[in-house]
C-alpha positions in Angstrom: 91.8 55.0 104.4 93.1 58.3 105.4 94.7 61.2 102.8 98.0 61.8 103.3 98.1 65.4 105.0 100.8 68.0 105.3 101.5 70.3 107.9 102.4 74.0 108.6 103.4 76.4 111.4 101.5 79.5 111.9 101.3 82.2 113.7 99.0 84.9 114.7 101.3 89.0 115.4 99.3 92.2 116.7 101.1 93.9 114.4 102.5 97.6 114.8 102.4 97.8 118.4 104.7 95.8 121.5 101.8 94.5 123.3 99.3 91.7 123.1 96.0 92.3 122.3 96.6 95.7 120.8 97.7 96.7 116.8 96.5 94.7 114.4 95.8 91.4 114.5 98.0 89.2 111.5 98.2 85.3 110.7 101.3 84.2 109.3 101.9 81.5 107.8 105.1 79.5 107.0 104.6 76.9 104.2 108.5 76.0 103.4 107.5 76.2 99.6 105.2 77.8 97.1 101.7 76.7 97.3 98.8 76.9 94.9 96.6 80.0 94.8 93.4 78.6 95.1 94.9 76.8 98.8 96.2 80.4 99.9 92.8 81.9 99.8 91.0 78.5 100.9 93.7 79.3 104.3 92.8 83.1 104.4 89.2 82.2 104.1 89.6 79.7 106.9 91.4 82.1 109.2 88.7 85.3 108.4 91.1 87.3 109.2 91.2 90.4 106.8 94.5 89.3 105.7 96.4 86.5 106.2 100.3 86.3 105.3 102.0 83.0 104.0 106.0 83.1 103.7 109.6 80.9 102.7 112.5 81.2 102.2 113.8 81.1 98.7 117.4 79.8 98.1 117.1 80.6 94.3 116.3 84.4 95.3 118.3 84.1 98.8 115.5 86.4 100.5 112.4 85.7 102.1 109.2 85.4 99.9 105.8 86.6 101.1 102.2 86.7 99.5 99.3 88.4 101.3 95.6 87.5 100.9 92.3 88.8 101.7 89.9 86.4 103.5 87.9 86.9 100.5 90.5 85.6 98.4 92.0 89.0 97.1 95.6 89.3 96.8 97.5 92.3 97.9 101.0 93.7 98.0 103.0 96.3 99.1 104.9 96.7 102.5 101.9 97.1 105.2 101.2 95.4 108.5 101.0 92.6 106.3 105.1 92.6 105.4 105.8 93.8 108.9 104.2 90.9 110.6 106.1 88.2 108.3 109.3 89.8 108.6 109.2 90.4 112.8 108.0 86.4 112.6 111.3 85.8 111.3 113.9 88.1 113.4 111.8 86.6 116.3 111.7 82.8 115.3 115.4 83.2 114.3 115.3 82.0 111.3 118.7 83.1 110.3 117.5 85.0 106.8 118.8 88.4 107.2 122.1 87.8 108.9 123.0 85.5 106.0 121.8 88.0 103.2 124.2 89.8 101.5 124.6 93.5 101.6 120.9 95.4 102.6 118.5 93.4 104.1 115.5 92.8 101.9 112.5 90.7 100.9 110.5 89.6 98.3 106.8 91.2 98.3 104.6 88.9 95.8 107.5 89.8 93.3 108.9 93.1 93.9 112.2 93.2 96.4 111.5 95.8 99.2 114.6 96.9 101.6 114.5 96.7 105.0 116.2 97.9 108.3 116.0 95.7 111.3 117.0 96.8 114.7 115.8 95.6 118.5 113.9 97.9 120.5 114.0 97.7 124.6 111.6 95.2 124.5 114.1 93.1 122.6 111.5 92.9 120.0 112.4 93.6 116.3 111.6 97.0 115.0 111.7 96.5 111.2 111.6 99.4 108.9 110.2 99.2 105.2 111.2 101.4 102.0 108.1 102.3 100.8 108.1 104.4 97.1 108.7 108.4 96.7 104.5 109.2 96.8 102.5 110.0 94.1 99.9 112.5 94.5 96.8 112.1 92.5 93.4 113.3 92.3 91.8 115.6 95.1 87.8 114.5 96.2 85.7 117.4 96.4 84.8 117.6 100.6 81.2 117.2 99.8 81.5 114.2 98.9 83.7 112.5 101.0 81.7 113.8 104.1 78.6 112.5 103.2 80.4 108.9 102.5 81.3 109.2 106.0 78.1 110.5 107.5 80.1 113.9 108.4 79.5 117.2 107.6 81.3 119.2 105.0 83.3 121.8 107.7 84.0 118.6 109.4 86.5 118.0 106.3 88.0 120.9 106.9 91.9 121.7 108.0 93.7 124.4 107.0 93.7 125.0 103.4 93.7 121.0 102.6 91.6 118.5 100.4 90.9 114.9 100.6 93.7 113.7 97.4 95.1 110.3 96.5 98.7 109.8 97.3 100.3 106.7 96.2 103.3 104.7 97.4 102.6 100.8 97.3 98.9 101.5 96.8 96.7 104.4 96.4 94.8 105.2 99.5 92.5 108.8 100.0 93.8 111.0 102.3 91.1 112.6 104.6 92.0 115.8 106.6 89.3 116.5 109.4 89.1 119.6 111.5 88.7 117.8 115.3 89.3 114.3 117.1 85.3 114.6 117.4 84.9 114.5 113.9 87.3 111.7 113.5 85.3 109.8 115.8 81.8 110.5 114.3 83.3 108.8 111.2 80.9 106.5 109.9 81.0 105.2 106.4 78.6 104.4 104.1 79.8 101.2 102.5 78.0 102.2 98.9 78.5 105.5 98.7 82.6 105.3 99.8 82.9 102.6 97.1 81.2 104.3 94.5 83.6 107.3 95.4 87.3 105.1 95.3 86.0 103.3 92.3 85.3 106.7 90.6 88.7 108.6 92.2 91.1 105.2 92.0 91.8 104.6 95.6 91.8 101.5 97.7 91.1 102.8 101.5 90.0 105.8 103.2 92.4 107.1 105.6 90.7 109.8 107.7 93.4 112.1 110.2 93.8 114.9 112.3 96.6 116.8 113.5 97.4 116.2 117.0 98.4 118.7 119.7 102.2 119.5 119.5 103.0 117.8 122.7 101.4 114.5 122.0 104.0 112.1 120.3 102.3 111.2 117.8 102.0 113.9 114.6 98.5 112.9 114.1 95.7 110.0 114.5 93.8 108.3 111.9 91.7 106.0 111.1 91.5 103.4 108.0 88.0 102.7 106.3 88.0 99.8 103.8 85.3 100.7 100.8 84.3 97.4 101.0 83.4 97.9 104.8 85.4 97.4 107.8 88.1 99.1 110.2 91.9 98.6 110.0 93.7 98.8 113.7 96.9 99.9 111.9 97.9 100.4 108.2 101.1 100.7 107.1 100.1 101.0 103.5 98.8 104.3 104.4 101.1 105.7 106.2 103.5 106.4 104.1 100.8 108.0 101.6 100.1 110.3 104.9 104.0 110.7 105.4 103.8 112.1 101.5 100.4 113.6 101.7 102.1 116.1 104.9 105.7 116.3 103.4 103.9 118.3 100.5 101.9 120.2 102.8 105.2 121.1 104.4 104.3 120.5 107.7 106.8 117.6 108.8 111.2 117.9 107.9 113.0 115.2 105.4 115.1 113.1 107.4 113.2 113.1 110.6 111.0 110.4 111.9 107.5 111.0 113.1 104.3 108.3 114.4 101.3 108.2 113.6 98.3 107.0 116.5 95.7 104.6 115.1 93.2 102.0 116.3 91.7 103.7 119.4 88.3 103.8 118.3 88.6 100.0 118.0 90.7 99.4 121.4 93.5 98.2 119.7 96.0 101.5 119.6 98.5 100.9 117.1 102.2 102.7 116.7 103.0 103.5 113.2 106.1 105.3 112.6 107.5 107.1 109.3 110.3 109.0 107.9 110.2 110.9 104.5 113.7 110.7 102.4 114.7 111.3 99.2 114.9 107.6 98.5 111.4 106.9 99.9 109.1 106.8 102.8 110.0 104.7 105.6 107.3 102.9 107.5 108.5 101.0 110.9 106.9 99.2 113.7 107.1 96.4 116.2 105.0 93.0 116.1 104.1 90.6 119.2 103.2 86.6 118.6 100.1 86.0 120.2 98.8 82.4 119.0 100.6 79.7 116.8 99.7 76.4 116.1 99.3 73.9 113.4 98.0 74.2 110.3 96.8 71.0 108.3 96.4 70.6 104.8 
């Protein structure tokens, strides 16, 4: 006798870009209800993506709920790729959320409400902004260190007169300024020794940068290094923490919107785009469905 099974939509975004096959790769999935923890991360595992998103609508909170997990079964929050993928599967399915919504658009992130702004862009793709929080700048990682985590040498952690700090808006990620596009590319981090280094400092990711030429679009590239090992193709978590991390410097404006270049090294260039204000740091982007299918539970 056969189990009684239920069935899901999902769908796979590149995330923070407007073309297949480029940003970062998200599965979303749309589960029309709450489901059990244990079966999100059995689904994340399943997917082995590094995150996977599941998301419904809630009538009770008349806004869109979404939980994120790892594919190792840690859940995260905070509005990343991992928001922005959800919420461009929803302008694009039409599902009819945000029109309805009264006053600001918004969404429910595990269980904090974040505002949105949601706009087309000329590829009549959504372009969904989210308010990240004012940035908190914490401790600064002596360059030493952080070089030798990333198999660099220390002048290559070297731009004007800034230091690798934490800044914090929905998580705390280290900022890493490097001296050349060379140096950013030589990145190569030791998996130990950078975990040993955001355990002891109290950050989550590694987001190595430099300052691009002043008639490129973008303000500067980066890249994202997990502790735990891997490359991000785009991450909006850390963008706004470089949106603060500059604003302080005083090298971008308030009120003006600037992009950041990411992914290259992994051939999937991703388009992350911020704006520092006095409410917050906004971090926008576009998202592309690439695969959906059906999910069976």
């Amino acid at each position: 006798m056969k189990s009684e099974q239920n069935t899901m939509p999902y769908y796979v975004l590149d995330v923070f870009t407007n073309e297949r096959f480029k940003g970062n790769p998200l599965p979303v999935v749309v589960t029309g209800k709450p489901l059990e923890t244990s079966l999100y991360q059995q689904i994340s595992r399943e997917f082995g993506y590094l995150e996977t998103s599941f998301m419904h609508y809630s009538k009770e909170d008349k806004a869109l709920r979404v939980r994120s997990f790892t594919r190792n079964g840690r859940e995260i929050s905070g509005a990343g790729h991992n928001l922005l993928g959800a919420v461009c599967l929803a302008v694009l399915k039409d599902m009819n959320i945000f029109r309805v919504q009264e006053g600001v658009p918004s969404v429910i992130m595990k269980d904090r409400r974040i505002q949105l702004n949601i706009e087309n862009n000329s590829n009549d793709l959504p372009f969904i902004g989210m308010l990240q929080q004012a940035p908190r700048y914490g401790n600064t990682v002596p360059a030493e260190d952080i070089a030798a985590a990333l198999h660099l040498e220390q002048e290559d952690v070297k731009l004007f007169d800034w230091h690798p700090t934490v800044v914090t808006t929905e998580i705390s990620h280290l900022m890493v300024p490097l001296r050349n596009i060379d140096a950013l590319n030589r990145a190569t981090p030791n998996a130990g020794a950078l975990h040993n280094i955001a355990t002891g400092y109290g950050f989550q990711g590694c987001y190595c940068f430099v300052i691009t030429d002043k008639d490129t679009p973008q303000v500067a590239q980066a890249r994202f290094f997990h502790p735990a090992g891997g490359e991000d193709a785009a991450t909006g978590s850390a963008a706004g923490p470089l949106g603060g991390f500059l604003f302080q410097k005083g090298y971008i404006h308030k009120d003006k919107e600037y992009a950041i270049l990411q992914g290259v090294k992994l051939q999937q260039p991703s388009i992350l785009r911020f704006r520092f204000t006095g409410a917050g740091i906004w971090v926008s982007g576009a998202s592309t469905i690439v695969m959906e299918g059906i999910l069976h539970v």
